[in-house]
N, CA and C atoms as an extended XYZ file, in Angstrom:
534
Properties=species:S:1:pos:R:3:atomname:S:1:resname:S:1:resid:I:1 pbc="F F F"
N        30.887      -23.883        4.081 N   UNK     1
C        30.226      -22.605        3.866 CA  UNK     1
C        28.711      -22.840        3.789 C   UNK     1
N        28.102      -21.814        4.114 N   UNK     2
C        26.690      -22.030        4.256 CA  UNK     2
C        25.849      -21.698        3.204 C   UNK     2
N        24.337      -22.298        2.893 N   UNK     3
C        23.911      -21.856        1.671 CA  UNK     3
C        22.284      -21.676        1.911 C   UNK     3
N        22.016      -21.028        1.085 N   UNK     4
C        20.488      -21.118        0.634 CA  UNK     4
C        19.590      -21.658       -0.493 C   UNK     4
N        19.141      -22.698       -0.184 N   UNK     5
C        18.161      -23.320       -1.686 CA  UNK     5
C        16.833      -22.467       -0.906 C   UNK     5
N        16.197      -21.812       -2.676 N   UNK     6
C        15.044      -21.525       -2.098 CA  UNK     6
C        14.143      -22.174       -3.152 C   UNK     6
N        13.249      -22.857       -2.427 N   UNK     7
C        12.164      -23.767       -3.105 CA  UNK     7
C        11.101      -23.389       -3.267 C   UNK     7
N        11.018      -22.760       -4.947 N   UNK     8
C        10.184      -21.695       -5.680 CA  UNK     8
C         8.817      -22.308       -5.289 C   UNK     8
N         8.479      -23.433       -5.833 N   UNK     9
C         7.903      -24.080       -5.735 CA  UNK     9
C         6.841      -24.133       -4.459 C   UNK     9
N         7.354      -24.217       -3.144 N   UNK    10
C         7.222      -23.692       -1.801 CA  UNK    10
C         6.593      -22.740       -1.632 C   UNK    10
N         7.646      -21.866       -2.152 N   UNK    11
C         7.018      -20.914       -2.186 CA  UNK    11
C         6.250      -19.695       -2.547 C   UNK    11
N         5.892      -20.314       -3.912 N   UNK    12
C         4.694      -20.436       -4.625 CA  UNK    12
C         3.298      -21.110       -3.816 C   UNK    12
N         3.295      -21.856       -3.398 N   UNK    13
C         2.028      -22.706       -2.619 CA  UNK    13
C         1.845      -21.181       -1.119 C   UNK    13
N         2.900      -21.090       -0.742 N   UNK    14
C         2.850      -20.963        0.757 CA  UNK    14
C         2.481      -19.189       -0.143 C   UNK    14
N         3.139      -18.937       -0.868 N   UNK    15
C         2.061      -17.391       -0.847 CA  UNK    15
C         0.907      -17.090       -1.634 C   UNK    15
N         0.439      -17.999       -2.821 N   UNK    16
C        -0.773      -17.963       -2.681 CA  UNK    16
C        -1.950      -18.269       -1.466 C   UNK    16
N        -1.379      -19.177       -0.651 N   UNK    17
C        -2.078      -19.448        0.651 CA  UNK    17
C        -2.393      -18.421        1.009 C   UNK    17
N        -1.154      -17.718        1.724 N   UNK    18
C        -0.795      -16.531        2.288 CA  UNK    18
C        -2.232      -14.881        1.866 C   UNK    18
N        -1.765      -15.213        0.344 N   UNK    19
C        -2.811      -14.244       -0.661 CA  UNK    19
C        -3.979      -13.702       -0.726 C   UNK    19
N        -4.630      -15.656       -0.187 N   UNK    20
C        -5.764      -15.799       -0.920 CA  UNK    20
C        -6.388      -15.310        0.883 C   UNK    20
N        -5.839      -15.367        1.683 N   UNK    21
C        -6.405      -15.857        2.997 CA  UNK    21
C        -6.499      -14.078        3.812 C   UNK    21
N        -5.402      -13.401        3.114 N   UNK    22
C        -5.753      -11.745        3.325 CA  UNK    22
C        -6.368      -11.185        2.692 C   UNK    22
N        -6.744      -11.055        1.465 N   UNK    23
C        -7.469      -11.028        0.521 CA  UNK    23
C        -8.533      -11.064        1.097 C   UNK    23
N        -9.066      -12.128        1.248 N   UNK    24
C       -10.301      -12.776        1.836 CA  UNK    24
C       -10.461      -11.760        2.941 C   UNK    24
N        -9.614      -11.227        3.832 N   UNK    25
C        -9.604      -10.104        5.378 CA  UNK    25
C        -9.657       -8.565        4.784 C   UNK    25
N        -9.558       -8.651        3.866 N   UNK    26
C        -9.071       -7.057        3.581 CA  UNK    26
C        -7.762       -6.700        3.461 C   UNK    26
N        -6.735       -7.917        4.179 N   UNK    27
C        -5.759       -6.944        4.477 CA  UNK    27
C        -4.475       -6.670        3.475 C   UNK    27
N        -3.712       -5.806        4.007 N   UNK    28
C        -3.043       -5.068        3.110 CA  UNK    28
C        -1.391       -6.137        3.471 C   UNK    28
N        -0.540       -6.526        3.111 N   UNK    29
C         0.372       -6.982        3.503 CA  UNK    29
C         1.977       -7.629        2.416 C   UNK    29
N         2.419       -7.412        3.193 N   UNK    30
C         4.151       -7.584        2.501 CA  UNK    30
C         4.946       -8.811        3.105 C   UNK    30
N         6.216       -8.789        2.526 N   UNK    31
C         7.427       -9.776        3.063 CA  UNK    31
C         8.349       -9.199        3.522 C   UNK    31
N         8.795       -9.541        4.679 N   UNK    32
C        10.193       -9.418        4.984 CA  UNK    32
C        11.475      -10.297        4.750 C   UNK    32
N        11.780       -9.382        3.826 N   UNK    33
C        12.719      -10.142        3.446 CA  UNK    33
C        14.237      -10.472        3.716 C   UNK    33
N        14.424      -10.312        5.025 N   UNK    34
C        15.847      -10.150        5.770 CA  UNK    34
C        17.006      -11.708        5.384 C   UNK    34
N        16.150      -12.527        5.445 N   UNK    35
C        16.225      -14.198        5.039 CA  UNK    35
C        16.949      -14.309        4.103 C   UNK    35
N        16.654      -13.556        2.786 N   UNK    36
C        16.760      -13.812        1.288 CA  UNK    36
C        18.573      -12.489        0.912 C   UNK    36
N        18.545      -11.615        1.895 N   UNK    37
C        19.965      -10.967        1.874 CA  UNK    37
C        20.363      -10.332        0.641 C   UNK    37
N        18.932       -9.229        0.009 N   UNK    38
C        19.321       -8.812       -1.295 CA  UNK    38
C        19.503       -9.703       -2.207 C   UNK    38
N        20.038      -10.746       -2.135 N   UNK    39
C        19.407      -11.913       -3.233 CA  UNK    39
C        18.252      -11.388       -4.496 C   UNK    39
N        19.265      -10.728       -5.520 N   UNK    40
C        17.949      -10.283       -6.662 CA  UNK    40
C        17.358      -11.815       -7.586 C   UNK    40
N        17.642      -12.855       -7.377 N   UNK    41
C        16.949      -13.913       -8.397 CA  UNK    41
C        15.925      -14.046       -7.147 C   UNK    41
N        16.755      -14.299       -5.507 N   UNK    42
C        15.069      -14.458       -4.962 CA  UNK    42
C        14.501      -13.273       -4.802 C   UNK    42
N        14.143      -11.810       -5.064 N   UNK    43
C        13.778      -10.779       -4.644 CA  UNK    43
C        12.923      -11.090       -6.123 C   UNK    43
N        13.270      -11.302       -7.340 N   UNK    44
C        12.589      -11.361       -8.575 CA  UNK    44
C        11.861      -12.288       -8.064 C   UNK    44
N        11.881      -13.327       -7.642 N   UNK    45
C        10.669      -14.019       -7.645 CA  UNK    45
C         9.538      -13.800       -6.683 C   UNK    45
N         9.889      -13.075       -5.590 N   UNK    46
C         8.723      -12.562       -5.102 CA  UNK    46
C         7.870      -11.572       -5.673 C   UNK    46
N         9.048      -10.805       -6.524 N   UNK    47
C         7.710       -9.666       -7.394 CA  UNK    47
C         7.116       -9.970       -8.514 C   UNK    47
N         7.922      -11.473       -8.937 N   UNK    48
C         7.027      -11.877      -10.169 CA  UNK    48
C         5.757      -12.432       -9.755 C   UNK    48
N         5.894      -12.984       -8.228 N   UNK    49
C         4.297      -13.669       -7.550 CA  UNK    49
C         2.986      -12.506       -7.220 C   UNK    49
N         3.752      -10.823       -7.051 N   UNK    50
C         3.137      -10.292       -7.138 CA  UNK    50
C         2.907       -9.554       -6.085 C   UNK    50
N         3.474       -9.626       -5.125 N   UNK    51
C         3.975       -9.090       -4.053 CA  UNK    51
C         4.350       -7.482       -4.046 C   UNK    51
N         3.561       -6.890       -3.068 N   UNK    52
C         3.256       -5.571       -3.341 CA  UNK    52
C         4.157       -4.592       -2.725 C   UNK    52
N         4.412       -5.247       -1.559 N   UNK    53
C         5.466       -5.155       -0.549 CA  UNK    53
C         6.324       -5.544        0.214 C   UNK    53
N         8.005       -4.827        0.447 N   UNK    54
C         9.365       -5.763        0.448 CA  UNK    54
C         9.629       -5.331        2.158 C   UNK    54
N         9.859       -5.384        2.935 N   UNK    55
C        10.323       -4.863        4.235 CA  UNK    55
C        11.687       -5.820        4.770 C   UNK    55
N        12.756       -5.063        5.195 N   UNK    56
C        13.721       -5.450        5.647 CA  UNK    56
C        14.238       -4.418        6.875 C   UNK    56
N        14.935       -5.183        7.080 N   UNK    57
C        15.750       -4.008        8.687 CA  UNK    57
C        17.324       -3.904        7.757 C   UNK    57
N        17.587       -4.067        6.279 N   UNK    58
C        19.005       -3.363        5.802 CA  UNK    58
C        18.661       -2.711        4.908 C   UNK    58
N        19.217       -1.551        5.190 N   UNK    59
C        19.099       -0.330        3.429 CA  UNK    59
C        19.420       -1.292        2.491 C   UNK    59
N        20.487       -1.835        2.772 N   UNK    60
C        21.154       -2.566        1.101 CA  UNK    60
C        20.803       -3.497        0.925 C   UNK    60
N        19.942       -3.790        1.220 N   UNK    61
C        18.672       -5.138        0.575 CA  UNK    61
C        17.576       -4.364        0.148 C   UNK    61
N        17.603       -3.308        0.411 N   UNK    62
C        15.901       -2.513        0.028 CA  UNK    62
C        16.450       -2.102       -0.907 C   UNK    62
N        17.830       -1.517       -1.255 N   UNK    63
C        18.635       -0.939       -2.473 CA  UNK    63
C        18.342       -1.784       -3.158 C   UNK    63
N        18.449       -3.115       -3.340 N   UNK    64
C        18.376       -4.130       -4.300 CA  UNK    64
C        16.862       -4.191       -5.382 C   UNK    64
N        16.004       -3.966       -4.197 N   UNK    65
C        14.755       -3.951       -4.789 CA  UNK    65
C        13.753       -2.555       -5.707 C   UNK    65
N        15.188       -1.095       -5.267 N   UNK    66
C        14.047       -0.179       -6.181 CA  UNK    66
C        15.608        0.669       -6.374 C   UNK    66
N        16.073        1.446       -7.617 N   UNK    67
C        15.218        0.966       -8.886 CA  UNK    67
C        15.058       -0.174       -9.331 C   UNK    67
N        16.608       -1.415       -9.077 N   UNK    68
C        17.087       -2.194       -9.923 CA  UNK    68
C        15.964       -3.125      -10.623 C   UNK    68
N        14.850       -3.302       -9.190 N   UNK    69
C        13.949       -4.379      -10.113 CA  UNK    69
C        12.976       -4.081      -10.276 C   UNK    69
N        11.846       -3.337       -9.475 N   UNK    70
C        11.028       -2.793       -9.516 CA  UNK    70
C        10.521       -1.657       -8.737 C   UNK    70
N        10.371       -0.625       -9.111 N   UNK    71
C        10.254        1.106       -8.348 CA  UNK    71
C         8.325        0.681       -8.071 C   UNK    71
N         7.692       -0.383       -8.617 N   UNK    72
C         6.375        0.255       -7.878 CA  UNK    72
C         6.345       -0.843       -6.722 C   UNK    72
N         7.144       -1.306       -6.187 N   UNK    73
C         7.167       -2.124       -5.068 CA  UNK    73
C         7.276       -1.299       -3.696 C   UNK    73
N         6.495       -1.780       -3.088 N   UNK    74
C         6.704       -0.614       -1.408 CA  UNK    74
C         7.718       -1.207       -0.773 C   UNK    74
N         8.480       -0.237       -0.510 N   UNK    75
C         9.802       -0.914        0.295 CA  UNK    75
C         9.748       -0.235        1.739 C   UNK    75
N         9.318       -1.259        3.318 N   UNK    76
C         9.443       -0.832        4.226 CA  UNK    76
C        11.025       -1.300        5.027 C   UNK    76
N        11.535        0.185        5.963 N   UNK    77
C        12.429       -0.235        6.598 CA  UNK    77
C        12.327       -0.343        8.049 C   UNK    77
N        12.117       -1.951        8.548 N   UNK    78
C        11.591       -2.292        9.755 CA  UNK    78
C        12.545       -2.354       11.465 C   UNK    78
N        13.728       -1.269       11.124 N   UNK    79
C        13.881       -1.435       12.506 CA  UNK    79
C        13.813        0.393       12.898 C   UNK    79
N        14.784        0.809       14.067 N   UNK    80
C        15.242        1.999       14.188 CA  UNK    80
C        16.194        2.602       13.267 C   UNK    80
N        15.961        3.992       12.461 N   UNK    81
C        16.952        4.624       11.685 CA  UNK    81
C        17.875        4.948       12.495 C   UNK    81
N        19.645        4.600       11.934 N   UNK    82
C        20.450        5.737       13.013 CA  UNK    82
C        20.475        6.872       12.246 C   UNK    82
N        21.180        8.029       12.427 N   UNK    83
C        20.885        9.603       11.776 CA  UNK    83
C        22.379        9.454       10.952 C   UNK    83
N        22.917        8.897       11.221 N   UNK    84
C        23.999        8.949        9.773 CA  UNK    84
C        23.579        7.970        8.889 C   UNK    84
N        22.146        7.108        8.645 N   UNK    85
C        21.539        6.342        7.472 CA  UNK    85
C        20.020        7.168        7.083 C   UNK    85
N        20.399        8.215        7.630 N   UNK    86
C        18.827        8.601        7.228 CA  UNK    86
C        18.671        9.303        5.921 C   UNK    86
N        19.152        9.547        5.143 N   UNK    87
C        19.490       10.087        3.887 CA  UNK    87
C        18.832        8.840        2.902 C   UNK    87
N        19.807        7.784        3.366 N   UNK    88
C        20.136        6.151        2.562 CA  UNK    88
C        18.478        5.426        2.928 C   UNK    88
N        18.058        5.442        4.175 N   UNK    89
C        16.890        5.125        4.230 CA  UNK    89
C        15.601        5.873        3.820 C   UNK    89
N        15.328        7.095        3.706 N   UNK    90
C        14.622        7.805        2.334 CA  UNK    90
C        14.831        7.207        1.267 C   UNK    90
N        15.691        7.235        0.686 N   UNK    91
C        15.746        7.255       -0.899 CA  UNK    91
C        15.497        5.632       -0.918 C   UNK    91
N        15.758        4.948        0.015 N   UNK    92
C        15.425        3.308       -0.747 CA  UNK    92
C        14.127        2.601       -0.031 C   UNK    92
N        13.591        3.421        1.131 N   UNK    93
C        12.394        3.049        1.751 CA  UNK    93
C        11.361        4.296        1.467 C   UNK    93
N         9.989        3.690        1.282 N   UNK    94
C         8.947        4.176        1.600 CA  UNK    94
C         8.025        4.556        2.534 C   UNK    94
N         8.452        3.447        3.211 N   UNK    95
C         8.028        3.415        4.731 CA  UNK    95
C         8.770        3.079        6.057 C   UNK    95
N         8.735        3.504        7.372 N   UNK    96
C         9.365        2.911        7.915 CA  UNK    96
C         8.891        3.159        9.641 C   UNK    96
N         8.859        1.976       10.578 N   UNK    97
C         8.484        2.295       12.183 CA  UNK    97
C         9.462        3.002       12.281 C   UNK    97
N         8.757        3.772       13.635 N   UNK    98
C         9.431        4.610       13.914 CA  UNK    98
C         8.773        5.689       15.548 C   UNK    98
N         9.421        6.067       16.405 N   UNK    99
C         8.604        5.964       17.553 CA  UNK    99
C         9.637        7.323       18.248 C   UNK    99
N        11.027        8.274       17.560 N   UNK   100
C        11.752        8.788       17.812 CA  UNK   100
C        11.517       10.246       17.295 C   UNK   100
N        11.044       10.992       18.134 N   UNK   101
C        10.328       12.458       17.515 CA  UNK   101
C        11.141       12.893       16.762 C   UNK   101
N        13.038       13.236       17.412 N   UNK   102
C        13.914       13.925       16.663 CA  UNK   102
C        14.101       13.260       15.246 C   UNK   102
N        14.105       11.978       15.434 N   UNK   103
C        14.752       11.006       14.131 CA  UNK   103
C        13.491       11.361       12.626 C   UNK   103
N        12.092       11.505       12.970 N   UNK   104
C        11.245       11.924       12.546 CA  UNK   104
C        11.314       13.040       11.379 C   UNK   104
N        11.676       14.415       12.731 N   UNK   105
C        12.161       15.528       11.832 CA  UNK   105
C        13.282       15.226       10.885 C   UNK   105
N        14.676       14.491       11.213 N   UNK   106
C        15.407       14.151       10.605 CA  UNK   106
C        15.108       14.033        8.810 C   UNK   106
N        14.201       12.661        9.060 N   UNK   107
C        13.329       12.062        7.951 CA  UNK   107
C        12.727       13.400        7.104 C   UNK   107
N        11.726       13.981        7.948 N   UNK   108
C        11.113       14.895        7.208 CA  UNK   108
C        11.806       15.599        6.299 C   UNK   108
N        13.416       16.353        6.961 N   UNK   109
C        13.911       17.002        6.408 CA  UNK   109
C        14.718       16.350        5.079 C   UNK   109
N        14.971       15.295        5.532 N   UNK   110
C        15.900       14.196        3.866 CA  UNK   110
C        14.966       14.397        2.867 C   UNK   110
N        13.242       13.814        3.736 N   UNK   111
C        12.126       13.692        2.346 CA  UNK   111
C        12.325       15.074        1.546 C   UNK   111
N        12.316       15.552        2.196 N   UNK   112
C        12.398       17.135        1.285 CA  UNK   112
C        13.388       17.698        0.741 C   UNK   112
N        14.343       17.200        0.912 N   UNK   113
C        15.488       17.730       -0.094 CA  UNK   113
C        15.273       16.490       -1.219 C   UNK   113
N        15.514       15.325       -0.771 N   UNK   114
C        14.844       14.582       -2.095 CA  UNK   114
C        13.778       14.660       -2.223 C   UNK   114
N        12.465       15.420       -2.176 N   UNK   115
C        11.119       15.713       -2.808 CA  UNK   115
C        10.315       14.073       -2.778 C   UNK   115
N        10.430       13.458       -1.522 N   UNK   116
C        10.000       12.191       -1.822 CA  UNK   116
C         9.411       11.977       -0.518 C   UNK   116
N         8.016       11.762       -0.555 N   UNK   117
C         7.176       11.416        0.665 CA  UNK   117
C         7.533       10.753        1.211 C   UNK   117
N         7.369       10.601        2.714 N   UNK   118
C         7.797        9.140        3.408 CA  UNK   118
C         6.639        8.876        4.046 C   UNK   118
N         6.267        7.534        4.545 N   UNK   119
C         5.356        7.239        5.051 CA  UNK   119
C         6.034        6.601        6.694 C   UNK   119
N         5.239        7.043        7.860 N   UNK   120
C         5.858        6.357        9.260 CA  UNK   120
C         4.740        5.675        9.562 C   UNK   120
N         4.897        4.447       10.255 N   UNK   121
C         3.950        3.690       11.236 CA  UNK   121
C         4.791        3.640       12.477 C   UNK   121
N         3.704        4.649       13.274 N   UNK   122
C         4.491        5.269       14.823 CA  UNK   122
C         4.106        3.414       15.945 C   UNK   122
N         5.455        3.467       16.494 N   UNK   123
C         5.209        2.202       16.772 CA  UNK   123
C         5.331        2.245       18.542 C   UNK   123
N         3.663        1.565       19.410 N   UNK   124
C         3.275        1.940       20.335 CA  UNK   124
C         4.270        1.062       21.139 C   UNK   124
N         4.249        1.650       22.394 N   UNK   125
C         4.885        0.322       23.882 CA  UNK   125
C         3.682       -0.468       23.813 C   UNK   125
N         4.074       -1.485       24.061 N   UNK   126
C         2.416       -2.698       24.800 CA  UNK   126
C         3.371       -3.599       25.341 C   UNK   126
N         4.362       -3.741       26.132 N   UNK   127
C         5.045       -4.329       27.557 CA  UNK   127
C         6.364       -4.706       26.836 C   UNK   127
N         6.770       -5.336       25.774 N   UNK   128
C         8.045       -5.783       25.304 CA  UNK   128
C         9.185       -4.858       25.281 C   UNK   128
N         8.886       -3.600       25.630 N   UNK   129
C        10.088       -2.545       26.040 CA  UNK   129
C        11.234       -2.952       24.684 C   UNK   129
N        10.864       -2.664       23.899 N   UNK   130
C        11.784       -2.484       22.817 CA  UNK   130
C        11.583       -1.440       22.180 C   UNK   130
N        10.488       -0.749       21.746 N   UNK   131
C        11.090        0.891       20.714 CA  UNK   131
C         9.264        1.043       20.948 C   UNK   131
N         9.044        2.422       21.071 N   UNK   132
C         7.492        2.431       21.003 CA  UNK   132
C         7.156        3.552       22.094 C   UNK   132
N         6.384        4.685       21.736 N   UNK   133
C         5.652        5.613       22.313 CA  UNK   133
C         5.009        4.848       22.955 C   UNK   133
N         4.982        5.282       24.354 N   UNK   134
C         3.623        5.206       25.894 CA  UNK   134
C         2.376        5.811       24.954 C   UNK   134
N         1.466        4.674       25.413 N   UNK   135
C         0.354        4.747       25.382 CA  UNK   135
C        -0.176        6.311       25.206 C   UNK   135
N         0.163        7.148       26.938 N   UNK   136
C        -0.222        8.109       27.253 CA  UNK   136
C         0.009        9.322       26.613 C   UNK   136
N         1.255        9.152       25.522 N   UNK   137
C         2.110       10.115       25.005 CA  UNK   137
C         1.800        9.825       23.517 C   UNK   137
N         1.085        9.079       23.179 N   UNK   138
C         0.850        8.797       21.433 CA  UNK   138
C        -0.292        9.840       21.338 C   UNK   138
N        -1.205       11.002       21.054 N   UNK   139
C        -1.676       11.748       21.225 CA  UNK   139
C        -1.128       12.897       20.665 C   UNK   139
N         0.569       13.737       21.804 N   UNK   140
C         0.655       14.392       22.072 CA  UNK   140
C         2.064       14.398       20.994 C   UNK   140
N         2.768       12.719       21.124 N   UNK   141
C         3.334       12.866       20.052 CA  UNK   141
C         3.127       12.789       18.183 C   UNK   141
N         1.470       12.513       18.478 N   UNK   142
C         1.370       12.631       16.721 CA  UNK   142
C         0.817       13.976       16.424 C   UNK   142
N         0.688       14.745       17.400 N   UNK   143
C         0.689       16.177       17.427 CA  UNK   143
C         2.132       16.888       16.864 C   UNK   143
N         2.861       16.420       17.366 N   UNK   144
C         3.951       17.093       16.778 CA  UNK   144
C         4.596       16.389       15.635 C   UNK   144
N         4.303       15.443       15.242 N   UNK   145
C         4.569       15.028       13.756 CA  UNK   145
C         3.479       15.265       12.786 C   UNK   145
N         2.642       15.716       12.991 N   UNK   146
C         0.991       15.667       12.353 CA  UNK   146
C         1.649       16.780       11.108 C   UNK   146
N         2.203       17.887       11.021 N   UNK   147
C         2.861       19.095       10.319 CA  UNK   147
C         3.647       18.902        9.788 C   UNK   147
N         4.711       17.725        9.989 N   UNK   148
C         5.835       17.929        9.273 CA  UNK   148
C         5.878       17.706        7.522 C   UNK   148
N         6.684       18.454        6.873 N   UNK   149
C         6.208       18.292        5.830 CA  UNK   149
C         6.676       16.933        4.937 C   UNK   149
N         6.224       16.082        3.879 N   UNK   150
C         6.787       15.315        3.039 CA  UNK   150
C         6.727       13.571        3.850 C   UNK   150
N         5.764       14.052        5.308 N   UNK   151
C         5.294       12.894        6.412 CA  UNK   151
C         4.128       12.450        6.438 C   UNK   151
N         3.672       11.263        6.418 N   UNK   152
C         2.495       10.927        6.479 CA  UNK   152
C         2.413        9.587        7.226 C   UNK   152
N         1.550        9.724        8.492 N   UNK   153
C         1.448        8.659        9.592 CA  UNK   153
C         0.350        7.836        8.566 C   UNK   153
N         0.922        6.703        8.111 N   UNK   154
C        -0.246        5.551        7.662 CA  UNK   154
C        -0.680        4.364        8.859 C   UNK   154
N         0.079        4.078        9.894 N   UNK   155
C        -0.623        3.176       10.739 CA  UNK   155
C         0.249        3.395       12.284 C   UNK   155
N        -0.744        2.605       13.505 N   UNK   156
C         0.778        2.321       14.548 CA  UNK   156
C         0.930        0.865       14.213 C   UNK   156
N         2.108        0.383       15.248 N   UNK   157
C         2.915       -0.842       15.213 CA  UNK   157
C         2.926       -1.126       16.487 C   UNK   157
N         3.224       -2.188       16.617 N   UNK   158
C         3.960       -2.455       18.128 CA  UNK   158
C         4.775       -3.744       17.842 C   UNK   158
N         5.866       -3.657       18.489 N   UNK   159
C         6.858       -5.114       19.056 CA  UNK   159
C         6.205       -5.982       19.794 C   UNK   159
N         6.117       -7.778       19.969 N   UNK   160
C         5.557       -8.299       20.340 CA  UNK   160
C         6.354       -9.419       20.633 C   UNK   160
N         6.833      -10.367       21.548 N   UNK   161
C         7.629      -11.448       21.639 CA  UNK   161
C         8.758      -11.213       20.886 C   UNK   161
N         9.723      -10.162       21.484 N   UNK   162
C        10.678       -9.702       20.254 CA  UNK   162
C        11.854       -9.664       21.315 C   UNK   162
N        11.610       -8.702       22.312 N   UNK   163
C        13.126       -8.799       23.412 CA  UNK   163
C        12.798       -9.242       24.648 C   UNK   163
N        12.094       -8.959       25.365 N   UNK   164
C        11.265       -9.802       26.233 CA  UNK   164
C        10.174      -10.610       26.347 C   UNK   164
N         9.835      -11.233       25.728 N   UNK   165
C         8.973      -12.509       25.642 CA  UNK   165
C         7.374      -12.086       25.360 C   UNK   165
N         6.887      -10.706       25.257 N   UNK   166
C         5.555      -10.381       25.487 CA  UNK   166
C         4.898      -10.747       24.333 C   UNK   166
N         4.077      -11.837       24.987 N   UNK   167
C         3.209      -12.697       23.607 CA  UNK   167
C         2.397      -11.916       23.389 C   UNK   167
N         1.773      -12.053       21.663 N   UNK   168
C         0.681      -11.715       21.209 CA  UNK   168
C        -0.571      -12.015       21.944 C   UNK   168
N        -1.678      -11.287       22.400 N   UNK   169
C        -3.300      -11.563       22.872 CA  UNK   169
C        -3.934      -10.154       22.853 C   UNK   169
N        -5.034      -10.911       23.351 N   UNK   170
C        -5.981      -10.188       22.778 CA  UNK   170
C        -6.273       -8.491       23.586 C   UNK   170
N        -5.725       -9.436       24.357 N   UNK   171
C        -5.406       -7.520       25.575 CA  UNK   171
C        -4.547       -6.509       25.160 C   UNK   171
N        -3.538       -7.892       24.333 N   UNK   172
C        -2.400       -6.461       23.677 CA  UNK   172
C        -2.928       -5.985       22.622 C   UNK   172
N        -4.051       -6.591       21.821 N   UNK   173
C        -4.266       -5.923       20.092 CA  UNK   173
C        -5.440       -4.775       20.795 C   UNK   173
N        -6.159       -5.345       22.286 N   UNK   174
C        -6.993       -3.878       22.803 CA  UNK   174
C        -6.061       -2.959       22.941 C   UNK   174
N        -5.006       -3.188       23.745 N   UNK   175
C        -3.937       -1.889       24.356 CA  UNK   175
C        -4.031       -1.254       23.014 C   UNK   175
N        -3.259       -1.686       22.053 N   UNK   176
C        -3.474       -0.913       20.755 CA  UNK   176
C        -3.927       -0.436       20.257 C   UNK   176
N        -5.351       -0.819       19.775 N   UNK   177
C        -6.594       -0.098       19.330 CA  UNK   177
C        -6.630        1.061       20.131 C   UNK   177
N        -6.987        0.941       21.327 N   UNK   178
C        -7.310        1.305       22.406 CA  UNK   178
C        -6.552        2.981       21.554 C   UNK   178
């Protein structure tokens, strides 16, 4: 049977590194924690390091992390919602990509029966053809999410060396900006 040692220790070094080195950038940033499998002794130890934010692609690992251990932790859910988890992904995520107009409204409408904001980062195409509004159509589609109520676009995203091989550079972080 298979196991996990996780070497606190480790990883303690590797996220103050991590810390000190965004910090230093400005930037804002979390863990994904898909690795660790709801695991609450390792989920406690990332929020005892201080860790602001949890992201996984399973509801029931993000379940693990709010209320049971800590509710001011941002919990993102990092893949596609299907519409019979969209209820389950409100209530245990805060945030989540997302690039599917209908699935959107979906969201909107859960946030609001549970009275609980959601936050989307609309996530662009830049060649890896995995989930992501055209370039040409990000515009027209944050037009029609711009209203919905209990929604709030905080960033875009994009897939990168994920299903077809499209490496990170510097043309793709322009496409983006862009």
């Amino acid at each position: 049977m298979e196991s996990l040692t996780l070497n606190f220790e480790k990883l303690r070094t590797n996220f103050e590194f991590l810390k000190n080195l965004f910090e230093e950038k400005e930037v804002k940033w979390g863990v994904v924690s898909n690795l660790l499998c709801g695991n609450k002794l390792f989920l406690q130890e990332l929020i005892n390091l201080g860790i602001r934010g949890i992201h996984d692609s399973r509801i029931s690992n993000l379940a693990m992390v709010t209320p049971p251990l800590n509710r001011s932790i941002q919990t993102g859910y990092i893949k596609p919602v299907s519409k019979k988890n969209v209820s389950q992904m409100v209530k245990f995520a805060d945030v989540c990509l997302n690039s599917e107009l209908e699935t959107i409204r979906m969201i909107s409408e859960e946030a609001v029966r549970q009275d609980k904001p959601h936050k989307i980062i609309i996530m662009v195409e830049t060649g890896d053809l995995r989930e992501g509004v055209m370039g040409g159509n990000l515009v027209d589609f944050y037009e029609e999410i711009f209203e919905l109520p209990k929604i709030d676009v905080i960033g875009l995203g994009t897939n990168l060396n994920c299903l077809n091989g499209v490496m990170p550079s510097t043309d793709k972080l322009i496409q983006l900006s862009l």
